[in-house]
MARBA-774259 format. One record per atom (N, C-alpha, C): residue in one letter; x, y, z. Coordinates in steps of 0.2 Angstrom, whole numbers, padded with zeros to 4 digits, always signed. Last residue first. Layout:
BEGIN
aXYZ/...
***
This chain:
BEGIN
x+0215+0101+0104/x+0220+0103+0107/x+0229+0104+0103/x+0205+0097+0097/x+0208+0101+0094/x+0213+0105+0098/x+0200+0078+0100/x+0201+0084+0100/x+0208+0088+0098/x+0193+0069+0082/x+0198+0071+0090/x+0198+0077+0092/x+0190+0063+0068/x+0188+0068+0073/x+0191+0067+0081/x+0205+0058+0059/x+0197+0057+0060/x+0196+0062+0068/x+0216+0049+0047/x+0212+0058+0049/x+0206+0057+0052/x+0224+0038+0048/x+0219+0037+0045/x+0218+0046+0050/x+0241+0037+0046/x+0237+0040+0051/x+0229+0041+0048/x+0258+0030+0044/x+0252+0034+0038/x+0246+0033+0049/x+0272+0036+0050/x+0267+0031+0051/x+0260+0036+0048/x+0283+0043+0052/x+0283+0038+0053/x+0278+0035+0052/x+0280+0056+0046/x+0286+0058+0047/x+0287+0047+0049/x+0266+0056+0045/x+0268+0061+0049/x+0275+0060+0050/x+0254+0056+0031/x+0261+0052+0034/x+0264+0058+0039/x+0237+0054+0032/x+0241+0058+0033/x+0248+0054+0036/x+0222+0048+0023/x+0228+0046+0028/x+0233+0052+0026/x+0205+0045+0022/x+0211+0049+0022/x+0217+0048+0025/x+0199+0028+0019/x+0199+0035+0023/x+0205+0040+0021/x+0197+0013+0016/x+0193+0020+0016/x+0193+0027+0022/x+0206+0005+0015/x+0203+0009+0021/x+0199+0011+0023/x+0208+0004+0002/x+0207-0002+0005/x+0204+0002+0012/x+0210+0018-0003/x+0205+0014-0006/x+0202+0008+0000/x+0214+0032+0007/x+0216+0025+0007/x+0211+0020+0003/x+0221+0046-0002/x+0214+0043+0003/x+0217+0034-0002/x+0232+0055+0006/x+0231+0052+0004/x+0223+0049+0006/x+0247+0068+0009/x+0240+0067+0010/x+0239+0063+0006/x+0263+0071+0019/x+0260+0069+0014/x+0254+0066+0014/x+0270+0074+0030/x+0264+0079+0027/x+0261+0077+0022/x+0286+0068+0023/x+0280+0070+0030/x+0277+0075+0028/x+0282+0058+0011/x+0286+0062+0016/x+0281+0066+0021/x+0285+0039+0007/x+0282+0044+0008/x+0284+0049+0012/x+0289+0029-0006/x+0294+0034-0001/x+0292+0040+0003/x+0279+0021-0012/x+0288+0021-0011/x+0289+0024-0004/x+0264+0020-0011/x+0268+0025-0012/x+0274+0021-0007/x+0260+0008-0010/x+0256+0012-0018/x+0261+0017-0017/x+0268-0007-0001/x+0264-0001-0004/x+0262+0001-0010/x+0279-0015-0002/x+0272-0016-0006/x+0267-0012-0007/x+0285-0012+0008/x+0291-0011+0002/x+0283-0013-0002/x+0279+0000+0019/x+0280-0009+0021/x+0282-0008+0011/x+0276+0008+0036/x+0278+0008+0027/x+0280+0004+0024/x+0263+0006+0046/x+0271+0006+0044/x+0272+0007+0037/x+0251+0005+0040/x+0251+0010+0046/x+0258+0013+0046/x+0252+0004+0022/x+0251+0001+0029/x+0253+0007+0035/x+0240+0010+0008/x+0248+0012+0012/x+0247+0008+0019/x+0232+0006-0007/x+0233+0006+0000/x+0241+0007+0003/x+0230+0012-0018/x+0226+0005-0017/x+0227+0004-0009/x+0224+0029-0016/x+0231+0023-0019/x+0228+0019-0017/x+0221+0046-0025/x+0218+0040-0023/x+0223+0034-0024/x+0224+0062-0022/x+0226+0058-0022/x+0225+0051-0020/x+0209+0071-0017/x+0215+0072-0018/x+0219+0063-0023/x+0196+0083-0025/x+0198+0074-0025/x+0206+0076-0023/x+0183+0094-0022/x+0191+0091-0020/x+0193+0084-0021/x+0167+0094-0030/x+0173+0091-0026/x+0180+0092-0026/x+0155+0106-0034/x+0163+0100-0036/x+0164+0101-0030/x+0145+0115-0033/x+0141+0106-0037/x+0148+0105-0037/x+0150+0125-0029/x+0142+0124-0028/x+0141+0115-0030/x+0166+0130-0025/x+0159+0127-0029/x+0155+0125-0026/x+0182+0134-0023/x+0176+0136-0020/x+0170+0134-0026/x+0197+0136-0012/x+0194+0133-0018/x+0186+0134-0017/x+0211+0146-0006/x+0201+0145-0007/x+0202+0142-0014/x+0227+0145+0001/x+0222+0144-0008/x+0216+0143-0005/x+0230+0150+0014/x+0235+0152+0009/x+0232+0152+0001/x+0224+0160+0028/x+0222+0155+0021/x+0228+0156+0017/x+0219+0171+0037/x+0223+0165+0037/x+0224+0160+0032/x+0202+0175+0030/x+0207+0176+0035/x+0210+0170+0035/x+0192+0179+0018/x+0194+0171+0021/x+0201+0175+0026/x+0192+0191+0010/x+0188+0189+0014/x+0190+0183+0019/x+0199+0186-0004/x+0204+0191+0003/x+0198+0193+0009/x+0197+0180-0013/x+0197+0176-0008/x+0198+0181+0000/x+0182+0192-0012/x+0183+0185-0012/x+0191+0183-0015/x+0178+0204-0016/x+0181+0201-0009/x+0184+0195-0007/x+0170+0203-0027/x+0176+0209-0027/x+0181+0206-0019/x+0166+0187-0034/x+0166+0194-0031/x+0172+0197-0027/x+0165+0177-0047/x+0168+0179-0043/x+0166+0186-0039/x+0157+0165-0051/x+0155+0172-0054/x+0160+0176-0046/x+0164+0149-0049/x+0158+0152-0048/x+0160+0160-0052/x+0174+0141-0049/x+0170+0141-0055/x+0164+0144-0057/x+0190+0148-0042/x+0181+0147-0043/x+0179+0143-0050/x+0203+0149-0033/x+0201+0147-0039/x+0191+0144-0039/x+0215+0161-0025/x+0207+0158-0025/x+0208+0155-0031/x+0226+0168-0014/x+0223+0165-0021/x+0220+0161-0020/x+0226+0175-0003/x+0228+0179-0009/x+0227+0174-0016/x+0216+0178+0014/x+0222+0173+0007/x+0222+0177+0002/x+0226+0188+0027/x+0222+0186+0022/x+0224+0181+0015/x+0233+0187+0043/x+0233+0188+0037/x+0228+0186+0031/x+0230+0185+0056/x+0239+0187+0056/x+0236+0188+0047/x+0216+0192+0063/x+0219+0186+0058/x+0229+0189+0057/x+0214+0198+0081/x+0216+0200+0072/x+0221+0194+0069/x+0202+0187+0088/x+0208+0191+0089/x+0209+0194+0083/x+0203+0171+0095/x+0199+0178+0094/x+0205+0181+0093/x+0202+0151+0091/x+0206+0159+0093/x+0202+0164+0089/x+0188+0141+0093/x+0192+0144+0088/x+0196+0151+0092/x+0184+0133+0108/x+0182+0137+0104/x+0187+0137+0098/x+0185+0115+0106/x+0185+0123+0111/x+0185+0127+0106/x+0178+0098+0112/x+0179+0106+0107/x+0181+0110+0112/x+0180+0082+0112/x+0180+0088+0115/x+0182+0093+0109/x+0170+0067+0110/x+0173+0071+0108/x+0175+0078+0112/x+0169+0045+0114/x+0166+0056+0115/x+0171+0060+0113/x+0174+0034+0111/x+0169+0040+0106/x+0167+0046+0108/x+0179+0033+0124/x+0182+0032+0117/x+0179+0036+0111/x+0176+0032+0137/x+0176+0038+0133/x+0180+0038+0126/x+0168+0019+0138/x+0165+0026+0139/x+0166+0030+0136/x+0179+0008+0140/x+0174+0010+0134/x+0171+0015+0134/x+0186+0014+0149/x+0187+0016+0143/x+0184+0016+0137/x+0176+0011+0159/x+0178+0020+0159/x+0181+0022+0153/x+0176-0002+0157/x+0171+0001+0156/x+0172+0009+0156/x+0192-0006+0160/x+0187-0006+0153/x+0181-0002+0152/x+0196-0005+0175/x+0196+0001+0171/x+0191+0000+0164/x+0202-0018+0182/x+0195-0014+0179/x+0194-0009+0178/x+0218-0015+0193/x+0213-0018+0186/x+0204-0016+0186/x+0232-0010+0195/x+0228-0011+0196/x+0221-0012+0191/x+0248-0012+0192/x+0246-0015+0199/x+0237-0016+0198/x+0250+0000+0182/x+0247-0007+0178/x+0246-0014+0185/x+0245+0015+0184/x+0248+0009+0187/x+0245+0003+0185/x+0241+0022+0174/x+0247+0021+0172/x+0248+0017+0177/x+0224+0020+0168/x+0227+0023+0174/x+0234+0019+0171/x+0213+0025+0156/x+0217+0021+0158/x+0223+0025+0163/x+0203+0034+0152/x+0202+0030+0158/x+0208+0026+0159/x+0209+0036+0138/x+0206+0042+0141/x+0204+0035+0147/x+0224+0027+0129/x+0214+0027+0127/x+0214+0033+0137/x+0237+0033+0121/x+0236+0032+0126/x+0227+0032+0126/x+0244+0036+0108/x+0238+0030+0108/x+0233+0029+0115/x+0248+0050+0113/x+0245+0048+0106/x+0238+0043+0105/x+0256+0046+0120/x+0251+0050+0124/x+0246+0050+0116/x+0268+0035+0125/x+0265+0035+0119/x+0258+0040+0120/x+0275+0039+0137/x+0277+0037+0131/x+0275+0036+0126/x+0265+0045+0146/x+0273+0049+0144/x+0273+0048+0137/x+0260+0034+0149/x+0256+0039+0144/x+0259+0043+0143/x+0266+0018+0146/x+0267+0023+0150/x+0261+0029+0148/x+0273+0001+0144/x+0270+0007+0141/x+0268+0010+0146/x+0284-0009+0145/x+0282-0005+0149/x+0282+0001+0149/x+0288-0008+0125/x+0285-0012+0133/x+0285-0008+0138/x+0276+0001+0120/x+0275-0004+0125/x+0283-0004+0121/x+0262+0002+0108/x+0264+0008+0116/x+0266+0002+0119/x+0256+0001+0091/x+0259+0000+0099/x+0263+0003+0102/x+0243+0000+0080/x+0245+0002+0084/x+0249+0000+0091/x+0248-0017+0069/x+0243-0014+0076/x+0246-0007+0079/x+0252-0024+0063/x+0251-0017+0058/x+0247-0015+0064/x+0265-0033+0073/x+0263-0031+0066/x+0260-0024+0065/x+0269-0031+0086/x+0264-0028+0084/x+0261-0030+0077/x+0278-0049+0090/x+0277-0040+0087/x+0271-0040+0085/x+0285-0058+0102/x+0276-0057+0101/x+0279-0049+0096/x+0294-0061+0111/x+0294-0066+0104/x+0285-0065+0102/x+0290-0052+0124/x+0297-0056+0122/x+0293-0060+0116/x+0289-0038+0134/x+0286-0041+0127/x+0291-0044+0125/x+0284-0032+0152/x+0291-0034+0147/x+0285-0038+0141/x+0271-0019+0153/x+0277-0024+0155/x+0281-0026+0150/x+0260-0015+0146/x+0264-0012+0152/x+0267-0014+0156/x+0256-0013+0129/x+0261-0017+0133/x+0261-0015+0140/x+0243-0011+0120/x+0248-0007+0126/x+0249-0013+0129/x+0236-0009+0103/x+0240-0014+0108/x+0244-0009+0115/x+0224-0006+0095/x+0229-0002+0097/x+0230-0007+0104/x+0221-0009+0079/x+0219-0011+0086/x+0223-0006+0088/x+0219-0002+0066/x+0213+0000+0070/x+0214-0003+0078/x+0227-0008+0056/x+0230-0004+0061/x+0225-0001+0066/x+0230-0029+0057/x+0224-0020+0060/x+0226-0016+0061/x+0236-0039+0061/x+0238-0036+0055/x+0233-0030+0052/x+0243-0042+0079/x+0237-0040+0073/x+0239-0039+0066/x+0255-0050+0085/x+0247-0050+0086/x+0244-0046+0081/x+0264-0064+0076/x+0261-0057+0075/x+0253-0056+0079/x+0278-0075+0081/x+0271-0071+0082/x+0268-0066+0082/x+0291-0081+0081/x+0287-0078+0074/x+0282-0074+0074/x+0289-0083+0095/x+0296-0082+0093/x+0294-0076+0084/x+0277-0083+0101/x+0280-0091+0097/x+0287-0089+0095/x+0274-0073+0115/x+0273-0077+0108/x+0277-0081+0107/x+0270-0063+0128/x+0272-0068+0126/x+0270-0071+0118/x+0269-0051+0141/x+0266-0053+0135/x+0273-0058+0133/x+0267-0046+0158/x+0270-0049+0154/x+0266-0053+0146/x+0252-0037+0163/x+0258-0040+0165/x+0262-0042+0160/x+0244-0030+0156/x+0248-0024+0162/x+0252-0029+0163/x+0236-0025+0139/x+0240-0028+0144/x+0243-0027+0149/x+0224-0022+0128/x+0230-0018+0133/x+0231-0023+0139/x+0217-0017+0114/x+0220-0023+0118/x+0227-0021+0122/x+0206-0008+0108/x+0212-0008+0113/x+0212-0014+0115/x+0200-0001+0093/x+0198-0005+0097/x+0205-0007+0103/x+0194+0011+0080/x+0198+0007+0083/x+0198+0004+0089/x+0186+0017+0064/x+0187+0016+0073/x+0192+0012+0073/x+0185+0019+0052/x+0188+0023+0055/x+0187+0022+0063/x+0179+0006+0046/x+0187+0009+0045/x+0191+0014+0050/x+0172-0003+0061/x+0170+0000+0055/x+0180+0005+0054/x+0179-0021+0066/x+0171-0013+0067/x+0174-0009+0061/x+0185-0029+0068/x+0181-0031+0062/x+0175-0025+0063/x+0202-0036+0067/x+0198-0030+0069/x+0191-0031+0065/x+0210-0047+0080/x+0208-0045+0074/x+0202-0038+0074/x+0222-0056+0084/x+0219-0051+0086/x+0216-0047+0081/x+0232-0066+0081/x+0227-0068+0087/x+0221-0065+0085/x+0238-0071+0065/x+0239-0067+0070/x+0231-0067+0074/x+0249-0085+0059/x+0239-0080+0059/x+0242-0075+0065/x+0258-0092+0063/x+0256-0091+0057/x+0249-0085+0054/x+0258-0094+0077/x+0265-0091+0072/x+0265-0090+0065/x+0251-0094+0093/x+0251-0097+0085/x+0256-0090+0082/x+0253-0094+0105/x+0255-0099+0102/x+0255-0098+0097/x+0252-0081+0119/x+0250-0081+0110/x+0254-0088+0109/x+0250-0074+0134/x+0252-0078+0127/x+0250-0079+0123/x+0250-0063+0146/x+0246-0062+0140/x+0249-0069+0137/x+0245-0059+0166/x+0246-0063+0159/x+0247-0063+0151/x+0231-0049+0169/x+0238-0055+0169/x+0242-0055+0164/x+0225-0038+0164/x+0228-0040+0171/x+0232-0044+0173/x+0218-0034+0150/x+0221-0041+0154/x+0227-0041+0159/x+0206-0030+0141/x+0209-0027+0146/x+0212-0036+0150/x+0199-0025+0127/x+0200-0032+0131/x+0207-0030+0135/x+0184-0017+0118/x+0191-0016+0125/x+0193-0024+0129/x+0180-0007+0106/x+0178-0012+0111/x+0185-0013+0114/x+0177+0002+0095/x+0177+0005+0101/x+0176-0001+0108/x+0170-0009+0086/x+0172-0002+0085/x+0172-0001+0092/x+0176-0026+0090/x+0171-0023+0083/x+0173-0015+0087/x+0190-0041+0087/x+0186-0035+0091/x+0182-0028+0086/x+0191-0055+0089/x+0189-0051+0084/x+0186-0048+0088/x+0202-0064+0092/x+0197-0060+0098/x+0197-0059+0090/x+0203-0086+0089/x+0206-0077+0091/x+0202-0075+0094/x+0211-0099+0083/x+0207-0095+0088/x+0209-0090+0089/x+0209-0110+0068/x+0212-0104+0070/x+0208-0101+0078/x+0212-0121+0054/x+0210-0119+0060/x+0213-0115+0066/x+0222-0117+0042/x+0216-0115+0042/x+0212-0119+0047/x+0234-0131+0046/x+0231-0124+0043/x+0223-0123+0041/x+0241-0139+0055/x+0236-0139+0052/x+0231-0133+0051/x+0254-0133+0056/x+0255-0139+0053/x+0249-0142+0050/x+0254-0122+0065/x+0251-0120+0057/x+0254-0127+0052/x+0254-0124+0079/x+0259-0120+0073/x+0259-0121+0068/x+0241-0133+0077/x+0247-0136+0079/x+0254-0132+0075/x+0230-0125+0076/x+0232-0127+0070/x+0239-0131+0069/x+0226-0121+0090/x+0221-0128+0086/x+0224-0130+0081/x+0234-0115+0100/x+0234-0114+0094/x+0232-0120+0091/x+0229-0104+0115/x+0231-0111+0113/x+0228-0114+0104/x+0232-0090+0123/x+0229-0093+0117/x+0233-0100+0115/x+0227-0084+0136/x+0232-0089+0134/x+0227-0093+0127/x+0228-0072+0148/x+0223-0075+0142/x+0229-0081+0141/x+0226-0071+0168/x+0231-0070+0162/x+0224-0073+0154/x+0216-0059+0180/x+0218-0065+0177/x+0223-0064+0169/x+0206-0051+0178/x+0210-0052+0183/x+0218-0055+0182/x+0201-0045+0162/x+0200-0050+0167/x+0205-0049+0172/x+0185-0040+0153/x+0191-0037+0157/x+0194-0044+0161/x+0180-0035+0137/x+0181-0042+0141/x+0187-0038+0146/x+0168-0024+0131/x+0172-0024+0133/x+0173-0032+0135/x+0159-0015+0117/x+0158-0020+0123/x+0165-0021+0125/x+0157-0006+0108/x+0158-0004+0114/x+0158-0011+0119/x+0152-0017+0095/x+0151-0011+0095/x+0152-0010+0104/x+0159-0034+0099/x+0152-0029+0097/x+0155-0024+0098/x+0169-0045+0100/x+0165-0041+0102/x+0161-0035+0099/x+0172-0063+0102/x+0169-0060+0096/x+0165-0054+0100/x+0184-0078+0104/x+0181-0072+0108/x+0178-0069+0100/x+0185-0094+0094/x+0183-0087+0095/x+0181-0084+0101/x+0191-0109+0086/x+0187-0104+0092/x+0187-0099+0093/x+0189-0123+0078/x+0189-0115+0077/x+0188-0114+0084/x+0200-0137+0078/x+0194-0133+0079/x+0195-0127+0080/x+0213-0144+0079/x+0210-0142+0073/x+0202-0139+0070/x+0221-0147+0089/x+0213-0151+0091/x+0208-0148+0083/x+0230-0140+0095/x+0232-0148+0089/x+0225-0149+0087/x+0226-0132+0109/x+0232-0137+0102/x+0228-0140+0099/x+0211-0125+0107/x+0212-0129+0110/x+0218-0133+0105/x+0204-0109+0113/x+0207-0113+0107/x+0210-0120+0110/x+0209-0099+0127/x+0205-0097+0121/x+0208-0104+0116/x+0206-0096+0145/x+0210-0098+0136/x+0204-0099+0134/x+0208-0085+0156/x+0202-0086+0151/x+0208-0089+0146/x+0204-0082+0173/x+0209-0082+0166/x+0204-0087+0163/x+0195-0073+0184/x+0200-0077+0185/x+0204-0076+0178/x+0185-0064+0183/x+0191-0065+0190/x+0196-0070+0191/x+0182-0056+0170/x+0184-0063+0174/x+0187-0062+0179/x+0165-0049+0164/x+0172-0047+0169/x+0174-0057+0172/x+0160-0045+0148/x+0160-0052+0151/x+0167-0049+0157/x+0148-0035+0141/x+0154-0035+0144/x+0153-0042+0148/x+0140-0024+0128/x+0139-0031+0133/x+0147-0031+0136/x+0139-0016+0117/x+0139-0013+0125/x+0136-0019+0129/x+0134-0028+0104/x+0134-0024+0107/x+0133-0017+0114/x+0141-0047+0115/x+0138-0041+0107/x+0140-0032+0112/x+0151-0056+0113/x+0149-0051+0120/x+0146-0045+0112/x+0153-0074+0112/x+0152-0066+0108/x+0147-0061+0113/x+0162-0088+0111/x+0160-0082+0113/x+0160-0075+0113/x+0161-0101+0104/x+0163-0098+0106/x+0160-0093+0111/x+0174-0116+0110/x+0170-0114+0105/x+0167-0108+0103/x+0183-0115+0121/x+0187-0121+0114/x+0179-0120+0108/x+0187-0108+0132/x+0181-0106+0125/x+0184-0111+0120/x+0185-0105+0149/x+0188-0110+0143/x+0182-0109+0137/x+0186-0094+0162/x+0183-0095+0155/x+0187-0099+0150/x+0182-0087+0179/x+0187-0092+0171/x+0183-0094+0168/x+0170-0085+0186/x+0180-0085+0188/x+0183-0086+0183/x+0161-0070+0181/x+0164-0076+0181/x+0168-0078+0184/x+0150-0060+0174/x+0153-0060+0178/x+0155-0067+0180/x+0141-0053+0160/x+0143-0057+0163/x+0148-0057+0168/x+0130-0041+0155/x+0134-0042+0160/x+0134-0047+0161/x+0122-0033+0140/x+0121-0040+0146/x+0128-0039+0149/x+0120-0026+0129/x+0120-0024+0135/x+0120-0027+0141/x+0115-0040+0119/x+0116-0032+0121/x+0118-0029+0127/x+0121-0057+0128/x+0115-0052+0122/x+0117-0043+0123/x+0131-0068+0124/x+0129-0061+0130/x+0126-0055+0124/x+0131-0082+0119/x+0133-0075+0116/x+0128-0071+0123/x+0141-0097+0117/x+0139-0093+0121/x+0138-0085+0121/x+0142-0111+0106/x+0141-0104+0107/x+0137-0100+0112/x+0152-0125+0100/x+0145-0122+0108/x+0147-0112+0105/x+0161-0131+0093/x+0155-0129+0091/x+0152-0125+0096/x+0166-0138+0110/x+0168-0137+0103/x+0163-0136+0099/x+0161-0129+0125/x+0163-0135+0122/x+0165-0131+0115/x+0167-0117+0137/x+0161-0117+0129/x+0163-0123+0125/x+0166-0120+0155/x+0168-0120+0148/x+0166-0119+0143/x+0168-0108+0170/x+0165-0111+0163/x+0167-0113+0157/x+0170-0108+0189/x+0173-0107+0178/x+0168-0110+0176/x+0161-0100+0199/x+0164-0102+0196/x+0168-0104+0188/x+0151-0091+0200/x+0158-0091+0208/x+0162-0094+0206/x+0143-0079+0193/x+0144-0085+0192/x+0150-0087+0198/x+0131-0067+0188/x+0135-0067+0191/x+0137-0077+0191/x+0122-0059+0176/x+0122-0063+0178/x+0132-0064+0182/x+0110-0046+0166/x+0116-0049+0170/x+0116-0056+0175/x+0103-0051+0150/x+0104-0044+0157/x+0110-0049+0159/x+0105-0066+0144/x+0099-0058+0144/x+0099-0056+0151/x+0113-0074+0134/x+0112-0073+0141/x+0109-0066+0139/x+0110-0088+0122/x+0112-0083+0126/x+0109-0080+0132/x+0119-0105+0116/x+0115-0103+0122/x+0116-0095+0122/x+0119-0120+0109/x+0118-0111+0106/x+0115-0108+0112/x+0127-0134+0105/x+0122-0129+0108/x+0125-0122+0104/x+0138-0138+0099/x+0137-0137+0095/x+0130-0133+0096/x+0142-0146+0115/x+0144-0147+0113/x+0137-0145+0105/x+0132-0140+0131/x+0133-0146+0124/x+0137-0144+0120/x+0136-0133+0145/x+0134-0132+0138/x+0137-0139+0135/x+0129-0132+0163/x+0133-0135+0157/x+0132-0135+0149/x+0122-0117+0169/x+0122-0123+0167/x+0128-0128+0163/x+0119-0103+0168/x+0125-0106+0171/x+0124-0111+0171/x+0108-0098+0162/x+0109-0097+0169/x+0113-0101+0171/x+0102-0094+0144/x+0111-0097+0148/x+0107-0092+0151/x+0090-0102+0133/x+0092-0097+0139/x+0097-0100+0142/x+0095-0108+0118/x+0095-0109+0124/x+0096-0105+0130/x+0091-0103+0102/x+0095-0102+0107/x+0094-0103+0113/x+0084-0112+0094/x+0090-0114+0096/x+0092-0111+0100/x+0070-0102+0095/x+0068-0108+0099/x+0077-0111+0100/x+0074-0093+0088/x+0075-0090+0091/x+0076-0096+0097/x+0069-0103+0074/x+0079-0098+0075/x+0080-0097+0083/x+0057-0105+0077/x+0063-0110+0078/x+0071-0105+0079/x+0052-0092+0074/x+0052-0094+0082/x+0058-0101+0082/x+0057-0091+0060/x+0059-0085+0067/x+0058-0089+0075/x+0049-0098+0054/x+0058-0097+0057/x+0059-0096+0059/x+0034-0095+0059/x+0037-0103+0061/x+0043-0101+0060/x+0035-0081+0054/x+0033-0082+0059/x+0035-0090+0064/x+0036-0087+0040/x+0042-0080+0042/x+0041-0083+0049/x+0024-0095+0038/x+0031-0098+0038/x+0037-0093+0039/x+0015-0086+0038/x+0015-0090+0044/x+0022-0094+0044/x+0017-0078+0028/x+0017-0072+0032/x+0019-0078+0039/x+0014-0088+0017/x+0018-0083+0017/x+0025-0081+0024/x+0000-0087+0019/x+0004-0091+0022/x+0011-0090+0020/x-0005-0075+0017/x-0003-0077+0022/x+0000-0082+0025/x+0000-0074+0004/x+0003-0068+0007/x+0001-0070+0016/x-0008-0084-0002/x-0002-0084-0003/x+0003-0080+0002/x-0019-0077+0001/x-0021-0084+0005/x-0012-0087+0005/x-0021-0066-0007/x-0022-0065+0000/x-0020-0071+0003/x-0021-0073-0021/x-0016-0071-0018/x-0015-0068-0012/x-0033-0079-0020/x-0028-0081-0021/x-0021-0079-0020/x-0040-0069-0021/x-0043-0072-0015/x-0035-0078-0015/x-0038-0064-0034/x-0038-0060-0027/x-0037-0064-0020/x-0043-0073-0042/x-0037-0071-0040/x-0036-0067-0035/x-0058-0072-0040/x-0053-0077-0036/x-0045-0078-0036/x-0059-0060-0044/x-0060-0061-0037/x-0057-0067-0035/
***
């Protein structure tokens, strides 16, 4: 019995020291209504919020827009950070830098599952590592699965060592940084090394590449890349806030039926492990090989990794068109279509 009573007394105090870190944890974050932030504070915002003014996020300060939260603003300086979680959206009406030269501090934009940043306005990343004379401090976007940074101004890039634009949602999503005015870099400057971002230029691009980023530009079109083109984006780069119609239709999907009608053919070779029957494979319409088990798998072809581009470090040399693969580092199937390995993933069947 006294054991018993021993361990009841363990499992609640236990229970009150969970309850005391959780309320400190939750005690750091300081409700944000527009006030001025400390320097290594920790403020988030809950639901929406409109502002007529700019805002800085000192150095260490984190400003995080909780779930589903609306921010609205004229300008944004983030020399620390800010994280629009998931289905949250920050709108600028004005411009936003990110990082502070020379200054050897981290900064961060940081988006969530569907959240979006749109701005009126230009970005301009200013590079903490002084062109990489002080390495390893860095400012970027780390963008999460199906999220969208839409930029109506302006676009620069300082740093020439790291790339700005980063992917951090799940393997088979993708995420859009799309531009309508003038993009800019250091001359050396890589914006991603992701092929999951998908970058649209819709103006002139001078001393900024793609790197492993999907890209549509310069004066990107839907003509011209109808592939990358994201479903809400309008072709006049004149006009802005569209994010949220893109964030919307990013994960939806479209079907149509299968064609009706008489098969042009039947398959003629099968391999089973099962007790075959009289109609099998000649039952399968349009097929060239039926493979067929109750307990196996298809394995095709496993490499360590192939880039979006084909890059002389590859697992495959020399790929041809049609060629199939699943990508270790990716995790996913990948398809070479004549240019460009292609992670296989649900879209429409048009």
């Amino acid at each position: 019995m006294n054991n018993l009573d021993y361990d009841t007394v363990n499992k609640k105090f236990i229970f009150l020291l969970m309850v005391l870190f959780y309320g400190i944890a939750n005690a750091q974050c300081t409700a944000y209504t527009g006030q001025a932030m400390n320097p290594g504070g920790t403020y988030c915002l809950t639901g929406n919020l409109t502002l007529v003014n700019d805002i800085t996020i000192p150095q260490d300060a984190t400003l995080i827009i909780e779930p589903g939260g609306e921010f609205i603003v004229k300008g944004v300086t983030v020399k620390g950070n800010l994280e629009i979680r998931d289905a949250a959206s920050v709108k600028s009406e004005g411009s936003i830098i990110i990082g502070g030269f020379g200054t050897q501090k981290n900064s961060k934009v940081k988006l969530g599952t569907k959240a979006y940043l749109s701005l009126t306005g230009s970005v301009s990343q200013e590079d903490p590592s002084f062109m990489g004379i002080y390495p390893g401090a860095t400012s970027t976007i780390d963008m999460g699965t199906y999220s969208v940074v839409e930029i109506c101004g302006t676009f620069s890039q300082q740093s020439v060592t790291y790339p700005f634009v980063n992917y951090i949602g799940t393997p088979l999503g993708k995420a859009y940084c799309i531009a309508k005015a003038q993009v800019s870099g250091g001359g050396s400057s890589i914006l991603s090394n992701d092929s999951q971002i998908i970058a649209i230029a819709m103006d002139t691009v001078t001393g900024l590449a793609p790197g492993n980023a999907g890209f549509c530009g310069p004066n990107a079109t839907k003509a011209m890349c109808p592939a990358l083109w994201p479903s809400g984006l309008p072709d006049d780069k004149r006009v802005c806030g569209f994010a949220d119609e893109i964030v919307n239709e990013l994960d939806d999907y479209c079907t149509k039926p299968g064609t009706s009608g008489t098969p042009d053919g039947y398959t003629k070779m099968g391999i089973t492990v099962q007790q075959k029957t009289g109609s099998w494979p000649e039952n399968i319409p349009n097929g060239f090989l039926a493979l067929e088990s109750k307990t196996k798998g298809f394995v095709i072809t496993r490499v360590k990794h192939v880039s979006q581009t084909p890059q002389p470090e590859d697992a495959v040399a020399e790929p041809k068109e049609g060629m199939l693969v699943y990508d270790i580092q990716d995790r996913c199937v990948k398809l070479y279509n004549g240019n460009e390995w292609k992670c296989i993933e649900r879209s429409c069947n048009d």
